[in-house]
N, C-alpha and C positions, 0 to 999 in steps of 0.2 A: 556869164556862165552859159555852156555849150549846152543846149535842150537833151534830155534822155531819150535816145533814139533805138536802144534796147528793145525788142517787141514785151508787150505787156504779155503775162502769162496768167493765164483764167484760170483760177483755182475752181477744185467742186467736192465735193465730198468723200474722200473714199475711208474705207471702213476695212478693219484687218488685222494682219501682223505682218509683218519682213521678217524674217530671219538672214540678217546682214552678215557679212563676212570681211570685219573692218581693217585698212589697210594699215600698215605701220605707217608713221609718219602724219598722218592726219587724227584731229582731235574727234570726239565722239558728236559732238555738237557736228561740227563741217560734215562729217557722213550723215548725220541727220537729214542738214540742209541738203545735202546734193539729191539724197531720194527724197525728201519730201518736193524736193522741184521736178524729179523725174516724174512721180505721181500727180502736179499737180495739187497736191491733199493742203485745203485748208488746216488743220487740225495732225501735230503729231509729234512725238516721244521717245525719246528712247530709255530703254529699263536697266540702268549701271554703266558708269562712265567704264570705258577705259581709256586709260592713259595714250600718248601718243605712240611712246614705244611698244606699245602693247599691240596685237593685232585679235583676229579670231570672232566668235560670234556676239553679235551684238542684236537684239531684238528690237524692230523698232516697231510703234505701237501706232497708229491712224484714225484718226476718229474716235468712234465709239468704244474703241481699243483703248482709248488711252487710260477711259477708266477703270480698268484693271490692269494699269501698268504697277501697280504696286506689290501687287504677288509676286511678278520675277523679281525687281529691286531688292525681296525678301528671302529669295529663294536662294538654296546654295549654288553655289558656283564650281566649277571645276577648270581645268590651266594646265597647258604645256609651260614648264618652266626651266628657262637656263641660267644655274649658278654658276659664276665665274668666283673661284676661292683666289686669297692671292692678293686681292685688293679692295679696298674699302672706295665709295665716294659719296660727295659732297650732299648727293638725293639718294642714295638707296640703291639707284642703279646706272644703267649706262649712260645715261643723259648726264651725269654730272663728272665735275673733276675728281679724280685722284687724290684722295687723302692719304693711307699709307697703303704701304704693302706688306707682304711676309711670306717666307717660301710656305710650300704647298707639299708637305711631305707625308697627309694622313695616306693610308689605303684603303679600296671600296669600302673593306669591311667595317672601317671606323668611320669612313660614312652612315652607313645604311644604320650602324648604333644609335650614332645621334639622330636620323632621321625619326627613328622608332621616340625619341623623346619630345616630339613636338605634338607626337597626335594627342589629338585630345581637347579639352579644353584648354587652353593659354592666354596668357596674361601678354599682349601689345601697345609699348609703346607709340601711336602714331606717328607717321614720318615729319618732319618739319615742311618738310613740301609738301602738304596732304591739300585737299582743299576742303578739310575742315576748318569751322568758324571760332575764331576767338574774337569776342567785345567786336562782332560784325564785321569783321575781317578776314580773310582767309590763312592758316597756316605760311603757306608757299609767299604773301605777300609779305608779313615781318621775313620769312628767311631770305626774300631777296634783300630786304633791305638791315637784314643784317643783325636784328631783333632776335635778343631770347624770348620764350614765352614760356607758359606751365605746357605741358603734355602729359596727361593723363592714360594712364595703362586702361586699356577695354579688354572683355574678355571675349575672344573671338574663338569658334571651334573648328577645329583639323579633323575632318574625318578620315583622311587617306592623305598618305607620302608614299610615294613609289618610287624608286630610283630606276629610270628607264634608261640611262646610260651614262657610263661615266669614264674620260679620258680627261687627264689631270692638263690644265686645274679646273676645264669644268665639267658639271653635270647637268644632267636634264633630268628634269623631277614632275611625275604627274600626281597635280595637288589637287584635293577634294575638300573645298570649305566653306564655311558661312560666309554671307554676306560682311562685310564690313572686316573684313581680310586682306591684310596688305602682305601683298605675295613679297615684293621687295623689304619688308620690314623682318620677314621670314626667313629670306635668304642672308639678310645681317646677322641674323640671332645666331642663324647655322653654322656661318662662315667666323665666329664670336665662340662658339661654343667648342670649337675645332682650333681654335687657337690662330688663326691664319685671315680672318676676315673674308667677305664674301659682298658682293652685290650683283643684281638683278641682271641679267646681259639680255635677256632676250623673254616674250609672256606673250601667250595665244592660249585665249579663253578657249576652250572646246566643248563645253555644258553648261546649260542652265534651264531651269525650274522645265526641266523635260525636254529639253530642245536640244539639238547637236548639231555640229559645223557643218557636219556631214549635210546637212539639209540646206543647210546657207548659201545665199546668193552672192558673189562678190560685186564689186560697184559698176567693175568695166563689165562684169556679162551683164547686167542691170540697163546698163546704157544701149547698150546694143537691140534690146530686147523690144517688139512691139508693143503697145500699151496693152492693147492685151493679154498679152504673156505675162505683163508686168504684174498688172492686174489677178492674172489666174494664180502667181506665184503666193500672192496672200494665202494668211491662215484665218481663218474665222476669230471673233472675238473669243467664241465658246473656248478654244484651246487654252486660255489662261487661265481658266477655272475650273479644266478637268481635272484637277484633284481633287475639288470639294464634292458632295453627295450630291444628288439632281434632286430638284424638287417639282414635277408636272404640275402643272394645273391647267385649268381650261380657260374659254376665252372669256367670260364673267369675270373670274379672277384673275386674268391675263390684265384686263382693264382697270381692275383695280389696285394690280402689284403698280399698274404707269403711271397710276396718279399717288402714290406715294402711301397708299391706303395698304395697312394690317390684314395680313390674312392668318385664318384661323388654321391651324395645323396638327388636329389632336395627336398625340402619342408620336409627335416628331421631335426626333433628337436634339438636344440643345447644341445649339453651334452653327454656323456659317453652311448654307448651301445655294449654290447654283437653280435658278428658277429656268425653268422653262415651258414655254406654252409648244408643242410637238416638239419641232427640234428646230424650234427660234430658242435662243438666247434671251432675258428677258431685265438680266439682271445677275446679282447676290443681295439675300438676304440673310439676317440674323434672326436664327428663334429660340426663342426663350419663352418656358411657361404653358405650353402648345403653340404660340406665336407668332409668327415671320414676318417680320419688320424690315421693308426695302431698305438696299444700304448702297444701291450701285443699281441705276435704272439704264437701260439701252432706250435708247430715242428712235421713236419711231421713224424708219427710213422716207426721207421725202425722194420724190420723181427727182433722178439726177444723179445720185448718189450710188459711187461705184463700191467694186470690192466687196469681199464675201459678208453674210449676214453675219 
C-alpha cells in the first residue's frame, strides 16, 4: 500500500454560521465537507438536507453554532419551485424514470384554483425515496430494492403558493412551508388533482428561519476567498436565536448560567430565551416559575479559535 502523501490539514476551532448557496448536483453532506475543509473547523452542521437536485441556501452551523442548529431545522422554509405537468415518475421528480404521461390541457386559471387548495394545513403522504426510517432503515433503501412498506400521511402546513410563471406544461411556484415539507410530494398531489400528473423538474431553497439567498455565499466564490474573508463572511452564533426574547445578566450570573446553575428570574415570562452577558451569547434558557434553567451553554472561547463570538 502507496503511504498518504496528501498534506495533513490542521484543524482549529472556528465558531459561526455560513449561509451556503448549494450547488445542484452535489449532496448536502459533500457541501458540508468541502467548507468545513475550506475553514479548516474541527466541529460542524448543516440545518436541513437538500436533496441533490435541489439547489439554493443551506445554512451551515461551526462550532458553537452547532448547538442551535435545531431552531433552523424547525423553522419554516421557503422554494423556487418547477412543476413539470404531463408526467409522473418513479421519485417525485426529475431524478427518476417516467411512469406515465397525460396531455396538459388545464389553463393558468385552473391552476392558480387548485393552487389556492393546498394552503393550509395538509395531509402528506411521504415519498418512497424519502430518508425516512422504517424498522432502521431508510425509505429510499426498500424502494431501491423493490419493497413495499406502510407510509404514513404527516401533517405538514403550506403557508403560501404563488404561481410565478406559467408556460404549459410547466410552472414555477413560490412555496412558503413548514419544515418536513416535501415539495416534490406537493407537486404529485397538484399534477393528481389536475388530472394530468406532475413531478418535481427543478427546487432552490430561497428562505429560512430568517435568512435569504440573497446573503449566501456560493462554494467557487468561497474557495477563491482569503481565510479571512472566509472567516469575516460568518454570522455569529447569536443570529440563530434572534427570535427568542434576550435575557441580560451580569458576570456573577454569567458564571453561573456556564456551570449549568439556575438563575433566579422574578416576573420573567415563561418560555425559552436567549441569555446574554453584554452582547456575548451565553446560551438558551428555559424558565419556568421565575426560573431560567440553561438548556444550550456556549463554551467558553479558548486562545486559537476563530470566527465570530
Amino acid at each position: 500500500m502507496k503511504p498518504d502523501t496528501r498534506p495533513r490539514i490542521e484543524r482549529r476551532a472556528v465558531d459561526g454560521v455560513l449561509l451556503l448557496d448549494k450547488p445542484v448536483g452535489l449532496t448536502s453532506n459533500a457541501a458540508l465537507q468541502r467548507a468545513k475543509r475550506l475553514y479548516r473547523a474541527e466541529k460542524a452542521g448543516h440545518t436541513g438536507t437538500l436533496d441533490p437536485l435541489a439547489s439554493g441556501l443551506l445554512p451551515l452551523c461551526f462550532g458553537e453554532a452547532t448547538k442551535f442548529a435545531q431552531r433552523l431545522l424547525d423553522a419554516p422554509k421557503r422554494y423556487t419551485a418547477t412543476l413539470r405537468f404531463g408526467a409522473t415518475t418513479t421519485t417525485g421528480d426529475a431524478e427518476g424514470e417516467v411512469r406515465a404521461t397525460a396531455p396538459v390541457t388545464f389553463a393558468r386559471a385552473d391552476l392558480e384554483a387548485v393552487l389556492v387548495r393546498f394552503i393550509g394545513r395538509i395531509a402528506q403522504v411521504p415519498p418512497a425515496h424519502a430518508a425516512l426510517k422504517f424498522r432502521g432503515r431508510a425509505y429510499y433503501e426498500y424502494a431501491r430494492a423493490g419493497e413495499d412498506i406502510p407510509r404514513v400521511a404527516r401533517d405538514v402546513d403550506v403557508h403560501a403558493l404563488r404561481l410565478v410563471a406559467w408556460s404549459a406544461p410547466e410552472a414555477v411556484v413560490d412555496v412558503e412551508c413548514s419544515k418536513g415539507t416535501y415539495v416534490r410530494v406537493l407537486a404529485e398531489d397538484i399534477g393528481r388533482t389536475l388530472g394530468c400528473g406532475a413531478h418535481l423538474a427543478a427546487l432552490r431553497r430561497t428562505a429560512t428561519g430568517g435568512f435569504d439567498l440573497a446573503d449566501a455565499l456560493a462554494l467557487d466564490r468561497l474557495e477563491i476567498m482569503s481565510d479571512a474573508e472566509r472567516l469575516a463572511a460568518l454570522r455569529p452564533a447569536a443570529t440563530l436565536v434572534a427570535g427568542l426574547p434576550a435575557l441580560a445578566i451580569d458576570e456573577v450570573d454569567g458564571r453561573r448560567f456556564r456551570q449549568g446553575q439556575p438563575l433566579l428570574v422574578p416576573g420573567r415570562p415563561d418560555g425559552e430565551c436567549a441569555v446574554f452577558e453584554g452582547d456575548r451569547l451565553l446560551g438558551v434558557a428555559a424558565v419556568a416559575a421565575g426560573v431560567a434553567r440553561p438548556r444550550r451553554v456556549v463554551a467558553e472561547r479558548a486562545r486559537g479559535e476563530a470566527g465570530p463570538a
